[in-house]
C-alpha positions as CSV (number, residue, x, y, z in Angstrom):
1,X,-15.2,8.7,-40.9
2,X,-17.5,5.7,-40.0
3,X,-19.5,5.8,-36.2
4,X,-17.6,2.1,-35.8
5,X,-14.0,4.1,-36.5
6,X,-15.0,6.9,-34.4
7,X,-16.2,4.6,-31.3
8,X,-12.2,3.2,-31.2
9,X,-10.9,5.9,-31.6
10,X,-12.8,7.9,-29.1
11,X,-11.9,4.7,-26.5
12,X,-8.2,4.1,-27.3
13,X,-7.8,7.4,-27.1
14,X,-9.7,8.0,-23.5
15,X,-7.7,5.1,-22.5
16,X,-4.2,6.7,-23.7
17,X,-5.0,9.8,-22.0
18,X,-5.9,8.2,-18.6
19,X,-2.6,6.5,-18.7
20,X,-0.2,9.6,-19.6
21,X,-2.4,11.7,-16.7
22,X,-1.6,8.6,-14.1
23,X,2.2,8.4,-15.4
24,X,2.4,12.3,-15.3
25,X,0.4,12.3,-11.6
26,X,2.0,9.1,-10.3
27,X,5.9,9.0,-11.2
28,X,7.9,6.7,-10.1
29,X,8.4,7.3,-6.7
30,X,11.8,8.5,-5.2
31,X,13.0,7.6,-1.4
32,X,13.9,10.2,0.6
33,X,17.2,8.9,2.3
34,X,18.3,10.1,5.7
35,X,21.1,12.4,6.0
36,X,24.0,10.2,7.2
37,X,25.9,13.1,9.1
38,X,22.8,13.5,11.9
39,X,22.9,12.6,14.9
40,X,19.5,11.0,16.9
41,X,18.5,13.6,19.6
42,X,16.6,13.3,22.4
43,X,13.1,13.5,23.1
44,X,10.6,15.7,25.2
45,X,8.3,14.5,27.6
46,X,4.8,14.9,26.9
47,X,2.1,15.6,29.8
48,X,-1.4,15.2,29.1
49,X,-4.4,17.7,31.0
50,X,-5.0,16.9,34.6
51,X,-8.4,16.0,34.2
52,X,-9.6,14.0,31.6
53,X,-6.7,13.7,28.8
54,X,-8.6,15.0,26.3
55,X,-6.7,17.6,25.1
56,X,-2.9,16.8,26.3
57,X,-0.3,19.4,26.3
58,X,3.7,19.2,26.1
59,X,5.8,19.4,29.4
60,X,8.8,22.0,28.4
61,X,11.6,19.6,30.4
62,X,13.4,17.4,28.3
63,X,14.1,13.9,28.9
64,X,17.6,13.2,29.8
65,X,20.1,11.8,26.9
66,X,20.6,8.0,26.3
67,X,23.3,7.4,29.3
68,X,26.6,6.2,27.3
69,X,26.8,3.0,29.5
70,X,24.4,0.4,27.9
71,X,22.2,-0.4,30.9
72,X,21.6,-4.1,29.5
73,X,19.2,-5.8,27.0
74,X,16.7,-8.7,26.6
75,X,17.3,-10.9,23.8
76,X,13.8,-11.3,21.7
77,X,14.1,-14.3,19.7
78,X,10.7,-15.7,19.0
79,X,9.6,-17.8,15.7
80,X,9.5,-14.8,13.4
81,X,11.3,-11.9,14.8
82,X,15.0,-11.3,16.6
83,X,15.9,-8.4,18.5
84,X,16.0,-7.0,22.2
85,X,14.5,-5.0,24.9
86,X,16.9,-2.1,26.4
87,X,16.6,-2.6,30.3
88,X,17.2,1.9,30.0
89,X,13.8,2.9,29.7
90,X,12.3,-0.8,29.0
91,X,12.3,-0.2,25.2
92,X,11.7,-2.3,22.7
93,X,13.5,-0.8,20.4
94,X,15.7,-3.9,18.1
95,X,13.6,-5.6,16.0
96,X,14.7,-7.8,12.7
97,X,12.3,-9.6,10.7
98,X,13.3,-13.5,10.2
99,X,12.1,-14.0,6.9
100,X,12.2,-10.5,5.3
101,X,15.5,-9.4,3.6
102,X,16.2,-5.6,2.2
103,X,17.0,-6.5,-1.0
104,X,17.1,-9.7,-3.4
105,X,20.5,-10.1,-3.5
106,X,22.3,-13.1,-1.5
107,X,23.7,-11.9,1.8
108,X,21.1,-8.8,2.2
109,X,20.1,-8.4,5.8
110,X,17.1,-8.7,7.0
111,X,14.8,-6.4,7.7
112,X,15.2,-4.0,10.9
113,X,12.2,-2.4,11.7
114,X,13.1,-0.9,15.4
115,X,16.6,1.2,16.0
116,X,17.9,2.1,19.3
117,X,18.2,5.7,20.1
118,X,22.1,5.4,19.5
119,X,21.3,4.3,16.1
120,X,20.6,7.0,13.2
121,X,16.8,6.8,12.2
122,X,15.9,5.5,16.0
123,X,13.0,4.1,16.4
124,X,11.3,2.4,19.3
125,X,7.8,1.7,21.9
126,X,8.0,1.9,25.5
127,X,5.1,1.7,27.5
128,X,5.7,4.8,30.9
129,X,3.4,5.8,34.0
130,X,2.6,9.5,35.1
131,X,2.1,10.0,39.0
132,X,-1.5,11.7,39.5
133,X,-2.4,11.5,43.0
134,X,-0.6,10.0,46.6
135,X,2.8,9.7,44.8
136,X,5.7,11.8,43.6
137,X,6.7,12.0,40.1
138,X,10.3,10.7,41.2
139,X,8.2,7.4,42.1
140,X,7.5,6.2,39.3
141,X,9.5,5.1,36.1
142,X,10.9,7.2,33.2
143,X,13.0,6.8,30.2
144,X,16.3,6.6,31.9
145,X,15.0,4.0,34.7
146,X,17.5,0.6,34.5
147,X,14.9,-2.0,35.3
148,X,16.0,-5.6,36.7
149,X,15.2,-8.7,34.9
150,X,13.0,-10.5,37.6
151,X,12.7,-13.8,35.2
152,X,13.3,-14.8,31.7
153,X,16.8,-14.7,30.6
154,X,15.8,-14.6,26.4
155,X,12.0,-13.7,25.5
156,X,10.4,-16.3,23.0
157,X,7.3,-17.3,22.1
158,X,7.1,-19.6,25.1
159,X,8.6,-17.9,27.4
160,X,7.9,-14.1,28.4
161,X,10.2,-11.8,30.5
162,X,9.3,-9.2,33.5
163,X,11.3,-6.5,34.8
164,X,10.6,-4.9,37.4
165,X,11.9,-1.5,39.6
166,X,11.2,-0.6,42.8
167,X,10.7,3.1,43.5
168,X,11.6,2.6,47.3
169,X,8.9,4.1,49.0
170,X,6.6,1.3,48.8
171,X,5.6,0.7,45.1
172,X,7.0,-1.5,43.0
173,X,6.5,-1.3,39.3
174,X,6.6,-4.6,36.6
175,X,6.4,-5.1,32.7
176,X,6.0,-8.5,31.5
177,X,6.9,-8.9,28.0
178,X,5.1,-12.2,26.0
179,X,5.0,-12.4,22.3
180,X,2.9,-14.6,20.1
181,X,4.0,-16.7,16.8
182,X,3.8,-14.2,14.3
183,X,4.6,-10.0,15.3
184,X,2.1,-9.0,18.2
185,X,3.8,-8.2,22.1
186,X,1.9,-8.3,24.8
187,X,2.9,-5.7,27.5
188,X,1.1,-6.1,31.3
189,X,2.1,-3.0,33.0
190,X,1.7,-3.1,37.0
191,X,2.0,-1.5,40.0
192,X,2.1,-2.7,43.8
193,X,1.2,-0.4,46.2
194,X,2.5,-1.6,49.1
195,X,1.9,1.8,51.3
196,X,-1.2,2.5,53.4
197,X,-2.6,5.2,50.9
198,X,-4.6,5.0,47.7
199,X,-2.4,6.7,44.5
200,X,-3.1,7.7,41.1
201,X,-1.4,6.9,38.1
202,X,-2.1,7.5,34.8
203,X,-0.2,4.5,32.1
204,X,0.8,5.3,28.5
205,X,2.4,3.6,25.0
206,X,4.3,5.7,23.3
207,X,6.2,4.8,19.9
208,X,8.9,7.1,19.0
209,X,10.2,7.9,15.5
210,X,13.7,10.2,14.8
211,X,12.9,11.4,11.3
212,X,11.3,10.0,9.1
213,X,11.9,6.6,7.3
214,X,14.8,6.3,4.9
215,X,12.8,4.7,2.2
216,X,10.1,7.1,2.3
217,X,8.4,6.9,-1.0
218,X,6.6,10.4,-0.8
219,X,4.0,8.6,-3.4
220,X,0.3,10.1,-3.5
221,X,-0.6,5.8,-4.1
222,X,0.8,5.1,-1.1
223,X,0.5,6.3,2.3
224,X,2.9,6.4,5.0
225,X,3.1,8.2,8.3
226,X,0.2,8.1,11.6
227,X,-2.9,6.2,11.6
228,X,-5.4,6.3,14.3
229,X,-8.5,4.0,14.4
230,X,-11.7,4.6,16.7
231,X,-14.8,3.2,16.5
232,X,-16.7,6.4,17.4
233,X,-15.1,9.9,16.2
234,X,-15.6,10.8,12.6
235,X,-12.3,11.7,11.7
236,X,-10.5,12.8,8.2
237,X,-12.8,9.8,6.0
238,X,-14.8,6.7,6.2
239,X,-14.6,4.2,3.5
240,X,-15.9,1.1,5.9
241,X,-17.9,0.6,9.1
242,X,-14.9,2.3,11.2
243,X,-13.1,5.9,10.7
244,X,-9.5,6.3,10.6
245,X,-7.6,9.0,11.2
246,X,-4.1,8.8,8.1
247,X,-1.5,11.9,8.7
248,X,1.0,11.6,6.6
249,X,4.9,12.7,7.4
250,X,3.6,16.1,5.3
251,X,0.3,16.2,7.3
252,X,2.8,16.6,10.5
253,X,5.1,19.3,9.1
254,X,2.6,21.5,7.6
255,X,-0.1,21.7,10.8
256,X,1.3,24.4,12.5
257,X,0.2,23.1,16.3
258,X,1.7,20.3,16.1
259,X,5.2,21.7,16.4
260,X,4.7,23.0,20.4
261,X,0.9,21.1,20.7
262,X,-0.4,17.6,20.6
263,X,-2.8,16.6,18.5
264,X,-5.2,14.4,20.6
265,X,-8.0,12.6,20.0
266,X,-10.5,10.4,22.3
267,X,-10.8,7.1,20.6
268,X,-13.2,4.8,22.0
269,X,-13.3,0.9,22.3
270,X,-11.2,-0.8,19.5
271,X,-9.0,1.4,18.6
272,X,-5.3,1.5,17.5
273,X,-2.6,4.1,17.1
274,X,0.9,4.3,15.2
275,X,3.0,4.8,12.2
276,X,2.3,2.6,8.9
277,X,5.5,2.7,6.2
278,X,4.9,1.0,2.7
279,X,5.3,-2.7,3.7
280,X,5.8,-2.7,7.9
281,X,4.4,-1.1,10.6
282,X,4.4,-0.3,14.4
283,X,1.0,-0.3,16.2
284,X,0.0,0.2,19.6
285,X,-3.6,-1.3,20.6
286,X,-5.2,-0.9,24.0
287,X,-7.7,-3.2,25.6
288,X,-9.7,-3.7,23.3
289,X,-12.6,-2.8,26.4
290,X,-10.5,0.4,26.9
291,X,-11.4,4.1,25.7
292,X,-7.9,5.9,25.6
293,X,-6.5,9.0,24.4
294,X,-4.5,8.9,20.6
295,X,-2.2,11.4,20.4
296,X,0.0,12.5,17.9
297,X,2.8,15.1,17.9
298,X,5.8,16.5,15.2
299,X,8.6,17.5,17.6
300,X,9.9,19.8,15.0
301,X,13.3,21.5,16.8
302,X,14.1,17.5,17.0
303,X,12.5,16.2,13.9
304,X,11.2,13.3,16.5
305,X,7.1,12.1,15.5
306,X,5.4,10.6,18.4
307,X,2.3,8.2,18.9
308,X,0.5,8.0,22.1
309,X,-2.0,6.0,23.8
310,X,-2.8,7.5,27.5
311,X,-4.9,5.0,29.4
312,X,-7.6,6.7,31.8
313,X,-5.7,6.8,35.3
314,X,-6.6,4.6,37.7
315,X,-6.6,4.0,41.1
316,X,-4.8,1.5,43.1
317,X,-5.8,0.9,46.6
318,X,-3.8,0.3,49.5
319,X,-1.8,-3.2,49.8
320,X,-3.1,-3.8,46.6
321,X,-2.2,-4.3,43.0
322,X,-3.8,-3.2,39.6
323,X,-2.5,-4.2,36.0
324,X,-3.1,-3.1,32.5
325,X,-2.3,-5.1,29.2
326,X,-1.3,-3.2,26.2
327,X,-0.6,-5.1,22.7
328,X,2.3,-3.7,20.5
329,X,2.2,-5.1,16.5
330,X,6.0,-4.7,15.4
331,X,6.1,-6.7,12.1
332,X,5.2,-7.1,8.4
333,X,1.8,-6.0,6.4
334,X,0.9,-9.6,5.6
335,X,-2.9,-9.5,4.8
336,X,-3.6,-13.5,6.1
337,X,-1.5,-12.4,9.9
338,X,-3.1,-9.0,10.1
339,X,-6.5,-10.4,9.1
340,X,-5.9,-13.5,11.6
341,X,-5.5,-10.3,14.2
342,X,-8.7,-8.9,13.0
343,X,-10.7,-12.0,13.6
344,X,-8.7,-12.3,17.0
345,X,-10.7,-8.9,18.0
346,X,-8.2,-5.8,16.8
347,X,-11.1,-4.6,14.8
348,X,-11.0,-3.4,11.1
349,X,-7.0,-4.5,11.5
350,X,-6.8,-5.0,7.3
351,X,-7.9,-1.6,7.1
352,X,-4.2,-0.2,8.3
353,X,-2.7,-1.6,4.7
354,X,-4.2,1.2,2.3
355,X,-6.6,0.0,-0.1
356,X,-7.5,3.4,-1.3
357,X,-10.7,5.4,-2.6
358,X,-11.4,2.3,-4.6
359,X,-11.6,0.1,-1.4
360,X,-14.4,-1.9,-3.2
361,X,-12.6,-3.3,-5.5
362,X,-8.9,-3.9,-4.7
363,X,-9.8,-5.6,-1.2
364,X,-11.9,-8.4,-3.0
365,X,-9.6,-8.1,-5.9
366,X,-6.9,-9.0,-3.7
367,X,-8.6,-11.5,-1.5
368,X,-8.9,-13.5,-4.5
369,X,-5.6,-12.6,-6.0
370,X,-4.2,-14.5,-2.4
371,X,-7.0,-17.6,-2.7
372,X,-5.6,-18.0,-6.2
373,X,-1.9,-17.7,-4.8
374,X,-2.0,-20.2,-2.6
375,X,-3.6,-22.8,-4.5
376,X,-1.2,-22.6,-6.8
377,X,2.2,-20.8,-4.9
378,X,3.2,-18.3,-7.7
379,X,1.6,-14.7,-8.1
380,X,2.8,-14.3,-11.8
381,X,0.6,-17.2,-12.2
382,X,-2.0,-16.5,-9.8
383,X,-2.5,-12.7,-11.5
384,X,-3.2,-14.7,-15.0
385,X,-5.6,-16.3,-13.2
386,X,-6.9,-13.5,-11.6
387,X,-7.1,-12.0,-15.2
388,X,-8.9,-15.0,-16.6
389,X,-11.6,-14.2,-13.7
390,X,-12.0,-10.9,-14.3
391,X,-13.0,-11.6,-18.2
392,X,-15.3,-14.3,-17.2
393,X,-17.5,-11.6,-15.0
394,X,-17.4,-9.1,-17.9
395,X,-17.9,-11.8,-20.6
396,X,-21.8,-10.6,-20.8
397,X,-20.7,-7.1,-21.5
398,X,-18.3,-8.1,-24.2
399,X,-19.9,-10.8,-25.4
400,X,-22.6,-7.1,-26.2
401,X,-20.2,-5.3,-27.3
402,X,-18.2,-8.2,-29.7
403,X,-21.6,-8.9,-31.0
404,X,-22.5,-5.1,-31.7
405,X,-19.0,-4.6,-33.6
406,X,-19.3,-7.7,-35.5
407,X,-22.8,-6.6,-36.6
408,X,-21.5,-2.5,-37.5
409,X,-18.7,-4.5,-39.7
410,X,-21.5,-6.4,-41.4
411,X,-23.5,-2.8,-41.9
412,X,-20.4,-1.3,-43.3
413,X,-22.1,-1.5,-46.8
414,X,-25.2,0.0,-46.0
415,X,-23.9,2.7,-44.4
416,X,-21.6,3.8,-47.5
417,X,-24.6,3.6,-49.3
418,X,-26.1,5.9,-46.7
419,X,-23.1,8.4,-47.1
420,X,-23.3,8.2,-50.7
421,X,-27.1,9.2,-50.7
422,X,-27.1,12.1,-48.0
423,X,-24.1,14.1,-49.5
424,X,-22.9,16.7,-47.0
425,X,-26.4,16.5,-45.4
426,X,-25.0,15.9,-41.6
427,X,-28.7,16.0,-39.9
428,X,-30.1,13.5,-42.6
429,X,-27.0,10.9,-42.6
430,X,-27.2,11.0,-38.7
431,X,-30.5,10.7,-38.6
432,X,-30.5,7.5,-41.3
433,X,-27.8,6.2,-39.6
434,X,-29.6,6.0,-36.1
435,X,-32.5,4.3,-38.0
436,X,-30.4,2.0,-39.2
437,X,-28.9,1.2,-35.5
438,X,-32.5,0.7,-34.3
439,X,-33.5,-1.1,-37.1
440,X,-30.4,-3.8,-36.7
441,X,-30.5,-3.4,-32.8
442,X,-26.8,-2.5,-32.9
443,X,-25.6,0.0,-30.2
444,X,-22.4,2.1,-31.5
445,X,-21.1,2.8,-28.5
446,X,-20.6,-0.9,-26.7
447,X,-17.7,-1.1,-27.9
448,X,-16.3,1.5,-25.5
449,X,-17.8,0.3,-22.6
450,X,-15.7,-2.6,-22.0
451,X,-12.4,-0.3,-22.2
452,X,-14.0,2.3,-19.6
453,X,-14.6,-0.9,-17.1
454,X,-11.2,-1.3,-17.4
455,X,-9.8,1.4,-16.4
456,X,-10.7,1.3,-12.6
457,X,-9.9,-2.3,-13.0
458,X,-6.3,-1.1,-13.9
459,X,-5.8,1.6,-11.3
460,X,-7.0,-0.9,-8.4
461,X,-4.8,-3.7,-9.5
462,X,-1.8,-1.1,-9.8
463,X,-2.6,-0.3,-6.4
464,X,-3.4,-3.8,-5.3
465,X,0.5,-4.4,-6.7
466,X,2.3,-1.5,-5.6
467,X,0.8,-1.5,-2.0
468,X,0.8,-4.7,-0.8
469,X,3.5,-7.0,1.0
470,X,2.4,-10.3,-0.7
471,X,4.1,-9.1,-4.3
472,X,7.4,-7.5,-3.0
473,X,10.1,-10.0,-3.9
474,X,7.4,-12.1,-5.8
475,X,9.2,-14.1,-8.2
476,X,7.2,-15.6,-11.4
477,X,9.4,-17.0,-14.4
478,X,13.0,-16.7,-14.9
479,X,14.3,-13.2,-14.9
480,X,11.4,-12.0,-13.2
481,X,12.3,-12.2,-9.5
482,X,10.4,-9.2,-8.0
483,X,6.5,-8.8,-9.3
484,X,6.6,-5.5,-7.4
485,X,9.4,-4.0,-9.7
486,X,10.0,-3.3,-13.5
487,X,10.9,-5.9,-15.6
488,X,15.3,-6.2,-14.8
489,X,16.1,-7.3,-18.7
490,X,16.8,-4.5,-21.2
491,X,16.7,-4.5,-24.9
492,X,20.0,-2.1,-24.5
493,X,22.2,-5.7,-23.7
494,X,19.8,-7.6,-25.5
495,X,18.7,-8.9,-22.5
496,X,21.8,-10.2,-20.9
497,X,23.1,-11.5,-23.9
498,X,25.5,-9.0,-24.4
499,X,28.6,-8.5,-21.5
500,X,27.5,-5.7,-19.7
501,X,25.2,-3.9,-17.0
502,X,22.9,-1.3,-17.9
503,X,24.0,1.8,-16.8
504,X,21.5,4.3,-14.7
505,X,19.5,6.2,-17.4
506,X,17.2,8.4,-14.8
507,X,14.2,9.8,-16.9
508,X,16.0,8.3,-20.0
509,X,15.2,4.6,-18.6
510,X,11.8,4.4,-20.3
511,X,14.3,3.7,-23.3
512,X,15.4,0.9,-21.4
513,X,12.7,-2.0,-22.2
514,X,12.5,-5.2,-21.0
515,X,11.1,-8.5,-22.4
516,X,7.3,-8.3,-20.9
517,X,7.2,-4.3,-22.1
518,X,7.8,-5.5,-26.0
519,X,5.7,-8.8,-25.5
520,X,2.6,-5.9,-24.3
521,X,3.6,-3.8,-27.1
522,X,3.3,-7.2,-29.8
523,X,0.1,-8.2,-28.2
524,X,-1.5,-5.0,-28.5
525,X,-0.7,-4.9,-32.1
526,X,-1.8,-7.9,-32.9
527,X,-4.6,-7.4,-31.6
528,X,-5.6,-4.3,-33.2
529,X,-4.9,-6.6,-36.5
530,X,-8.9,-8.5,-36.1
531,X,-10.0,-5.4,-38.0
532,X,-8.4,-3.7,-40.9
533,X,-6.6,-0.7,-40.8
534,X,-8.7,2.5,-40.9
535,X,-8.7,4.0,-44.8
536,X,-8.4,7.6,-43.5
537,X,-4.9,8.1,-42.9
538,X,-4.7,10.0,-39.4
539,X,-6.7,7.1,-37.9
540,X,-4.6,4.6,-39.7
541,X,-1.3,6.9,-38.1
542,X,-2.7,6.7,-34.5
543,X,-3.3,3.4,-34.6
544,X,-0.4,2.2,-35.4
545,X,1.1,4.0,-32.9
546,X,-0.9,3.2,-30.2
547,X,0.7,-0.7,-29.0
548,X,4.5,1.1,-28.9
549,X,3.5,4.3,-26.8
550,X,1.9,1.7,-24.4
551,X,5.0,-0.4,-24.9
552,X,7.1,2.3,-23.9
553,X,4.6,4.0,-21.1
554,X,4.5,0.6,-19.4
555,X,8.0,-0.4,-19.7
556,X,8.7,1.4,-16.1
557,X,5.4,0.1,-14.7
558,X,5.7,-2.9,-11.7
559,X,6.0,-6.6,-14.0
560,X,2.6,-7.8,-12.1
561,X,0.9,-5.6,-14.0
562,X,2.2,-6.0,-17.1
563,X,1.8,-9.1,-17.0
564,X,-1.8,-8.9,-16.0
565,X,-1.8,-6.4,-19.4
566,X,-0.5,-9.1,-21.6
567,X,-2.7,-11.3,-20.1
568,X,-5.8,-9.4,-20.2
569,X,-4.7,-8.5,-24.2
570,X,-4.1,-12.2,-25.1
571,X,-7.8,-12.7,-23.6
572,X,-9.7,-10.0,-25.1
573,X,-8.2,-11.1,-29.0
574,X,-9.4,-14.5,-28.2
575,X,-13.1,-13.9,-26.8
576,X,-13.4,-11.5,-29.7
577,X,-12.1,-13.7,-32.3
578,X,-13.9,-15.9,-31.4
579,X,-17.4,-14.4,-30.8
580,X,-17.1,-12.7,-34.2
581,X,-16.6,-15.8,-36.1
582,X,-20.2,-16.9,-34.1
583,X,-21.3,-13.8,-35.5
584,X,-20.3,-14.4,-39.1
585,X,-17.5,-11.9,-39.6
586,X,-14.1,-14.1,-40.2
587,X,-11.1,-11.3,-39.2
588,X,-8.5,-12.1,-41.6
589,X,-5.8,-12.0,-38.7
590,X,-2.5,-12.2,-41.1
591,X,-3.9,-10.5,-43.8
592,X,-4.5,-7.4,-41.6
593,X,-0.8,-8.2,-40.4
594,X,1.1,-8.3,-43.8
595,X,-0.8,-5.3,-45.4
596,X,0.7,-2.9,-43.2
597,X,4.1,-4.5,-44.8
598,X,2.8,-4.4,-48.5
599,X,2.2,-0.4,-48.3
600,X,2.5,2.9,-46.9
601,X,-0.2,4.7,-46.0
602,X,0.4,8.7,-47.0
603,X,-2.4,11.3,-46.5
604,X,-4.1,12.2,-49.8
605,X,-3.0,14.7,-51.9
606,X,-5.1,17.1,-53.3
């Protein structure tokens, strides 16, 4: 077997076995739904430390249950989102997104992000007080207060609301509500003491979650559950100038403390706290001036996961008032809104969408990805062009390793001559052969180190696909509707041809391919057919193989990145075509093709 047979096999090979260990590691992922028989439950009251909040405990009374008479609501109706505030508990806990549907079918609703506790999978943000010092615990607000609407009969973007509630012994308690044009509330929580004594009060967020999320994905890519940022702490990782804190729904479940404990943590200026799913997500960020307490819990009994942000306590004077402002992001992952946030001041914002270990490269991978997209408004389009970039920056290393394989085809004849005249001599042919190498200035192994570049190339745009908003319900050409999901056609109806729907195959739908599966498949073949097929008959076997086990592998995989496959296929035969013709070598293309036809290859026979 020649070195230049040996070096493609060796990297087709590496590159097949990369694949199967990221198929077998990173299935498909299956959504956990919500059993439709339970029934929200109520939530316990947490109390943090009496000195510094550090380290807050749980309180054992329980809040009282949602009262059955609705107390009221707000309408929210700004440019982007729809929804209301419960006036029980001042809640915002109904939020749809405009422009986001479930599903790409006509009539889907849209998006519902926040549920009221009567709801199954509640989920909600309310922003409380805790009396420290000069004032009862009855005096202030809880989650069963009815607040009155002082003004603002339907919060928009122009318009905000306040509610107030007065506690009847002299302090009188407001929210005003304000929202801007995209997903971020605004929340001023104040207090008039009205009494001839200083008190102490201590404010909190808190965002509330029964369950988790019915479309869990439970996929190791992907994750979804808690995220706290500070600027400060070292926490679980770094991968930028910040730390972040990510607990997962598992992380909850299997840390034994945080059944009957919270888990608290002191997070300095520019933080934020709350729960991330795959495409939306609920965050609560301080004063960006303000140190505060993150704390997370797993109310187990209940199932209920909480996120809080306790506020130092402060105190107000007499016959005075004091006010703190608390932001609330309720809306969609969209990279250009949460990066417009980030240069608003919620620092390292665009680090709550996951990038992943390979941060480096699928955050400027996708920054151009979106440059390209909206220049030219199609991501099907835009990840061609993405493609065509990423060949251009490695065009020096293949242009290296094109060159080097054009030259080892050229040596092909000297080396049998070298084989012929070393026998079974291993250390003398290897030793003429490297002579040779040096002698020719070819390099054997070049032509590997394009395919190994590839390969985290690959793995960050899978993620770049799978994680981010911008490609769910991407359409590109025809059929293709959703860049985020498998290719919809199937070769078993000849690809709608035929009357009649697919049936559900499970683990049997990898038989199930689609049109840009077989179109990978063909260009992989062809372009195996620049070089002639191998003369020893296992390397002949495996390569012909190799196009339809990727075919197949990659028929499940999202269409973005098949097409960015095809793409980067199509590329490669052209840049090596042509560079070998440069070189001298002329590939005989169809000849390659139609010999595969003429003949059988069969091991020898001895």
């Amino acid at each position: 077997m020649d070195d230049q047979n040996k070096n493609l096999i060796l990297a087709t090979a590496l590159s097949l076995v990369v694949l199967i260990g990221w198929f077998a590691l990173f299935p498909p992922p299956v959504p956990t739904v919500t059993d439709p028989n339970a029934e929200p439950t109520a939530l316990e009251t947490p109390v943090p430390s009496a000195t510094d909040l550090s380290s807050p405990k749980l309180a054992d009374d329980t809040e009282a249950t949602e009262k059955n008479t609705e107390a009221g609501r707000v309408i929210i109706n700004s440019d982007r989102l729809t929804g209301s505030i419960s006036l029980q508990g001042g809640k915002i806990d109904e939020i749809f997104l405009k422009e986001y549907q479930v599903a790409l079918i006509e009539g889907a609703p849209n998006v519902k992000v926040l549920k009221p506790k009567n709801e199954i999978g509640s989920y909600y943000a309310q922003f409380e007080w805790m009396a420290r010092k000069g004032i009862e615990s009855e005096g202030v607000p809880n989650r069963d207060t009815v607040w009155t609407v002082d003004s603002g009969d339907v919060l928009t973007t122009s318009s905000p609301v306040t509610l107030s509630w007065d506690n009847g012994t002299g302090q009188i308690f407001r929210q005003v509500f304000s929202i801007d044009k995209n997903f971020m509330f605004s929340v001023e929580q104040s207090v008039e003491n009205s009494t001839y004594q200083t008190i102490s009060l201590t404010q909190y967020g808190r965002i509330a979650r029964h369950g988790k999320p019915d479309d869990l994905k439970n996929f190791f890519i992907l994750h979804e559950g808690a995220m706290r940022k500070s600027e400060k702490e070292r926490l679980d990782y770094t991968y930028n100038s910040g730390f972040f804190n990510d607990n997962s729904f598992e992380d909850f479940e299997k840390d034994p403390d945080w059944g009957d404990h919270a888990d608290a943590l002191k997070i300095e200026n520019n933080g934020w706290i709350g729960f991330t799913d795959h495409y939306w997500m609920v965050m609560l960020i301080p004063d960006k001036t303000t140190s505060f307490t993150g704390v997370l819990r797993h109310n187990r009994p209940k199932d209920i996961y909480d996120a809080f942000a306790y506020i130092p306590s402060i105190e107000i004077q007499a016959n005075s008032t004091q006010a703190i402002k608390t932001d609330l992001f309720v809306g969609a992952k969209e990279w250009n809104t949460i990066k417009e946030y980030q240069n608003n001041g919620v620092e390292d914002f665009l680090d709550s969408i996951d990038w992943g270990l390979f941060f480096f490269l699928t955050k400027p991978i996708f920054s151009v990805l979106f440059l390209i997209n909206s220049l030219i408004n199609n991501m099907g389009w835009s990840i061609i062009v993405l493609t065509l970039l990423i060949k251009a920056v490695l065009f020096p290393l293949a242009y290296k390793s094109y060159v080097s394989m054009a030259k080892m085809k050229e040596l092909q004849p000297e080396m049998e001559k070298i084989k012929e005249r070393t026998g079974d001599d291993r250390q003398k042919l290897q030793q003429e052969m490297m002579a040779l190498y040096k002698k020719e200035k070819v390099n054997p192994a070049s032509g590997c180190l394009p395919i190994l570049l590839q390969i985290p190339i690959f793995f960050s745009l899978y993620k770049v696909i799978f994680v981010t908003l911008e490609l769910r319900h991407a359409p590109w050409i025809g059929w293709i509707t959703d860049l985020s999901a498998p290719d919809p056609s199937s070769i078993l109806n000849l690809f709608g041809l035929l009357p009649y729907a697919v049936p559900e195959l499970g683990m049997l739908s990898i038989i199930s391919l689609g049109i840009l599966p077989i179109l990978l498949g063909i260009s992989m073949w062809v372009q195996q057919k620049l070089n002639p097929a191998p003369t020893d008959p296992t390397q002949a076997m495996i390569f012909a193989w190799m196009p339809w086990v990727f075919m197949f592998m990659l028929g499940t995989f999202a269409s973005g990145l098949v097409v960015y496959w095809i793409a980067n296929n199509t590329i490669t035969f052209t840049q090596q075509y042509l560079i070998m013709r440069s070189q001298g070598y002329k590939p005989d293309v169809f000849g390659n093709m139609f010999s595969g036809f003429k003949k059988k290859i069969t091991p020898d026979k001895k």
